[in-house]
C-alpha positions as CSV (number, residue, x, y, z in Angstrom):
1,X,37.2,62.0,62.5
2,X,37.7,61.4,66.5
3,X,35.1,62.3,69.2
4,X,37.4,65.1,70.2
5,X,36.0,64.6,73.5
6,X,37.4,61.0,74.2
7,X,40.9,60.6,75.2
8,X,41.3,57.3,74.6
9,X,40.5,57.8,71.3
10,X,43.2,59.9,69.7
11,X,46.2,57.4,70.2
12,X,43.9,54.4,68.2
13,X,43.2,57.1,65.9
14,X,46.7,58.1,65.0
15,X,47.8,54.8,64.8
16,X,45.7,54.0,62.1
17,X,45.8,57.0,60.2
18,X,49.8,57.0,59.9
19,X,49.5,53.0,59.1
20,X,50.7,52.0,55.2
21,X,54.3,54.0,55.8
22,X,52.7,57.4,55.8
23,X,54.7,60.5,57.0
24,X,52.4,63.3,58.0
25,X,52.9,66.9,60.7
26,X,51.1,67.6,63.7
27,X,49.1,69.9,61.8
28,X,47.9,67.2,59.0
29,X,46.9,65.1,61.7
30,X,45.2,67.6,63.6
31,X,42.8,68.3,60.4
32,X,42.8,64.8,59.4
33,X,41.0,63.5,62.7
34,X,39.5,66.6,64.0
35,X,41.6,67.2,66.6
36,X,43.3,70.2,68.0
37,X,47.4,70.0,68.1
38,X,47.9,69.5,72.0
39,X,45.5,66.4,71.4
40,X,47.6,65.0,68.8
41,X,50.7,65.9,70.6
42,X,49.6,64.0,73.5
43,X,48.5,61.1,71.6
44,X,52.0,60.9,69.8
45,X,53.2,60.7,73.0
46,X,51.4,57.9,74.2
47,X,52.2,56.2,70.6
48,X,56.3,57.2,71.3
49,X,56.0,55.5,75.0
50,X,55.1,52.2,73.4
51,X,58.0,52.7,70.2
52,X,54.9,53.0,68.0
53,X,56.2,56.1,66.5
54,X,58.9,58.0,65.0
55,X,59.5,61.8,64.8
56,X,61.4,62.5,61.7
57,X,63.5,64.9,60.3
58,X,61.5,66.3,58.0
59,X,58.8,67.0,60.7
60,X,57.0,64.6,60.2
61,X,56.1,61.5,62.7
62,X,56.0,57.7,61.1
63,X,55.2,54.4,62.6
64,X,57.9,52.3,63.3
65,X,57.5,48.4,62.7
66,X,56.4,47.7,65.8
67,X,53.8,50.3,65.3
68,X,52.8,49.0,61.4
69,X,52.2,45.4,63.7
70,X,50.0,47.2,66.1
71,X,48.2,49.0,63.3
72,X,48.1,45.9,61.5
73,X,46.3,43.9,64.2
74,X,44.1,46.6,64.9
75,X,45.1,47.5,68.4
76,X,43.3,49.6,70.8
77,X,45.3,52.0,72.1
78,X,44.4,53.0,75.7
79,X,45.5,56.5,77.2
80,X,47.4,55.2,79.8
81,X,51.5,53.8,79.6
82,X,51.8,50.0,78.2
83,X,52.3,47.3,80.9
84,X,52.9,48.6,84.4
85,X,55.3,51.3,85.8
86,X,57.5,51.1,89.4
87,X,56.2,54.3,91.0
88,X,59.4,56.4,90.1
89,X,58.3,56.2,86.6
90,X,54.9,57.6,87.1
91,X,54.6,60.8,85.4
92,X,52.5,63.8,87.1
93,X,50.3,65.6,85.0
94,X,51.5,69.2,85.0
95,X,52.5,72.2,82.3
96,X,56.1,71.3,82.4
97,X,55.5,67.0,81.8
98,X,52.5,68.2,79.1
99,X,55.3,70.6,77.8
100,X,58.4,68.0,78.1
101,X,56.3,65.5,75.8
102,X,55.2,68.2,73.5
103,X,59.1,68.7,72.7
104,X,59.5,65.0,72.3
105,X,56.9,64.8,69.6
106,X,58.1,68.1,67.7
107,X,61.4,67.8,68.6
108,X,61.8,71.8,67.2
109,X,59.2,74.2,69.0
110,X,58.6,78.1,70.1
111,X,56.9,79.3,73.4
112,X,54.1,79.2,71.6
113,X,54.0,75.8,70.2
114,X,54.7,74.4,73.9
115,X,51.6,76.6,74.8
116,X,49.4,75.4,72.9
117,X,50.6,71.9,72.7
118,X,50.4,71.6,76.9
119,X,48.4,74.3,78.5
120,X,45.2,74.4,80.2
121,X,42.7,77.1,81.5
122,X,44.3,76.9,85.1
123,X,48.3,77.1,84.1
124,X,48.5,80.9,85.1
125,X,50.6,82.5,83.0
126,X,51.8,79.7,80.6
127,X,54.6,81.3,78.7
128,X,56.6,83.0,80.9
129,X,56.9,79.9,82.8
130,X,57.5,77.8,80.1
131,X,60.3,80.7,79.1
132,X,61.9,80.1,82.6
133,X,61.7,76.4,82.2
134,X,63.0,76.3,79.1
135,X,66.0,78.6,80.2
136,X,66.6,76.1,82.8
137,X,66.4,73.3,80.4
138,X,68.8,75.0,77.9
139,X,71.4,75.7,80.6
140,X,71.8,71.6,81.1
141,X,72.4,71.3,77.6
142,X,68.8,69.6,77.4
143,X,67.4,72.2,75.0
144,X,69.7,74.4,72.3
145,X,68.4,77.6,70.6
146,X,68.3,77.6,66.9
147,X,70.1,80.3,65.2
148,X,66.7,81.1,63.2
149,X,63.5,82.4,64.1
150,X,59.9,80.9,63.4
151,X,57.6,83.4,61.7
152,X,55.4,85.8,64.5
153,X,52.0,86.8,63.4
154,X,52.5,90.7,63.8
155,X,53.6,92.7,61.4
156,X,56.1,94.1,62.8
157,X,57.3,90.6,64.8
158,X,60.6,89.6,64.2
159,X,59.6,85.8,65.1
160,X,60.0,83.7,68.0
161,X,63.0,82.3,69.3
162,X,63.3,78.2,68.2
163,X,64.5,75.8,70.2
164,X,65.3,72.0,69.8
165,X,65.2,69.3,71.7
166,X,69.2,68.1,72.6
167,X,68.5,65.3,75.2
168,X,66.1,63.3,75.8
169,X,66.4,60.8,78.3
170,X,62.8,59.9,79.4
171,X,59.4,60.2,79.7
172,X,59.3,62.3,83.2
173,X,60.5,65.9,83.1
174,X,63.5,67.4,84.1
175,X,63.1,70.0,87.4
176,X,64.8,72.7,87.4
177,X,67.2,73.6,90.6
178,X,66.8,76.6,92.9
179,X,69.2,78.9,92.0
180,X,69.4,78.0,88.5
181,X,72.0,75.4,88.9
182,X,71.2,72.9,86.7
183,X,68.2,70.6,86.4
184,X,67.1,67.3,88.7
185,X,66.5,64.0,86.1
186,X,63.9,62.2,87.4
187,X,64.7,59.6,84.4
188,X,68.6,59.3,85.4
189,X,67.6,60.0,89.1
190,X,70.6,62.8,89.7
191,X,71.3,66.4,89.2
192,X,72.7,68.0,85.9
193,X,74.7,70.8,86.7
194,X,74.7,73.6,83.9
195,X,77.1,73.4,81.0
196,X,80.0,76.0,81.8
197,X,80.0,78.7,79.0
């Protein structure tokens, strides 16, 4: 169990737990330490930055070797990125960046995943933004729909839409373009135009 409250913490805590070659979701580590999902999200994240972790196809996240050596020798992970950054790889802390590391670490989400994975009290209206940022996402071939649904909770739901992450290519995210056309890379430093259809 993690004092939920400490965000430096969760990271430690998740390294350990997944040591030994274990292969566990987002939601098994949530009620293994206690924490909520957007807390685990984050610290796999901050476990991903350092190639401490693994998502895996199954769903499941695993440490790499590097991260079985860390575990191993009992590091303390601290909440900020390993060794130090040039200021254009600083990342702000906003819905969209909480929301861009949420789909690294799941690598297949809904709306609703992303929401509760990255918002806070003071986002607005979480999910129709992260709808419009995902659309914009999805137009530079970053994100791809999934012919399936994920289960709703209403009866009469016919699920959410499922999306996957396509490209990754850093830690910083994407901005979408006035206009909708295309998406500024921080990571690659250049516009991506949208995919013709």
């Amino acid at each position: 169990m993690v004092d939920r409250h400490h965000p430096g913490k969760a990271p430690t805590a998740l390294l350990q737990r997944l040591s030994g070659g274990l292969c566990l979701t987002i939601d098994q580590l949530a009620d293994d330490l206690d924490l909520t999902n957007r807390q685990v999200s984050d610290a796999a994240a901050n476990l991903l930055r350092r190639d401490y972790l693994d998502r895996m196809a199954l769903g499941c996240y695993q440490l790499t070797e590097a991260g079985e050596q860390a575990a191993r020798a009992g590091e303390v992970i601290t909440s900020g990125p390993k060794g130090t950054r040039d200021s254009h790889q600083l990342v702000r802390n906003t819905l969209r960046q909480r929301a861009w590391s949420a789909m690294r670490v799941r690598g297949q989400f809904t709306v609703p995943d992303l929401v509760s994975d990255a918002s806070t009290p003071g986002d607005g209206n979480p999910a129709d933004n992260l709808q419009r940022y995902l659309r914009g996402l999805k137009s530079a071939g970053y994100v791809v729909e999934l012919p399936r649904r994920a289960a709703g909770t209403k009866m009469t739901s016919n699920g959410f839409k499922l999306f996957a992450l396509n490209r990754y290519t850093g830690p910083k995210a994407p901005s979408v373009l006035p206009g909708r056309n295309g998406i500024h890379d921080f990571n690659l430093r250049k516009d991506v135009p949208c995919i013709p259809r």
